[in-house]
Residue, then its C-alpha position, 0 to 999 in steps of 0.5 A: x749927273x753922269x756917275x760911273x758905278x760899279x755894282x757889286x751887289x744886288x743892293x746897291x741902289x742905282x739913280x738916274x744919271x748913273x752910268x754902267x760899263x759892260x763890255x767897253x760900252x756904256x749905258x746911262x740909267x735911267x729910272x722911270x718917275x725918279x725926277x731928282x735923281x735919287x734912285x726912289x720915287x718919292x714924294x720930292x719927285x711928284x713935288x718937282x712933277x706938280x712944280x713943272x705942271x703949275x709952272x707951265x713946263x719950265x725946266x733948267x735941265x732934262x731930269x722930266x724925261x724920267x717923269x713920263x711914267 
C-alpha cells in the first residue's frame, strides 16, 4: 500500500492506499467499501467483509476501515 500517483486524466482509477501530492502535501486515499484495495467495490471485498464478520474481526492489517460504508 502506499503508491504514489500522478492522475492525468479522469479515467485513471485510483484504489485505497494510493497517495496524491498537491502542493508538496500529501493525501492518502481511501476508498468507501473497497476493502482489497482495488479501487471497485466488488463481490471479493463483501467476500473479505462476510470473512472478517464470521471469523470474529480477525484482521492482519488496517484495510476494514474502508468497510465502514
Amino acid at each position: 500500500m502506499g503508491t504514489a500517483v500522478s492522475v492525468t486524466s479522469a479515467d485513471e482509477i485510483l484504489s485505497t492506499g494510493d497517495i496524491i501530492s498537491k502542493d508538496e502535501t500529501d493525501y492518502t486515499v481511501s476508498v468507501k467499501g473497497d476493502v482489497d484495495g482495488d479501487g471497485k467495490i466488488t463481490t471479493t471485498d463483501f467476500l473479505r467483509i462476510k470473512h472478517y464478520l464470521i471469523s470474529g474481526g480477525a484482521t492482519a492489517d488496517g484495510s476494514f476501515a474502508n468497510a465502514d460504508m
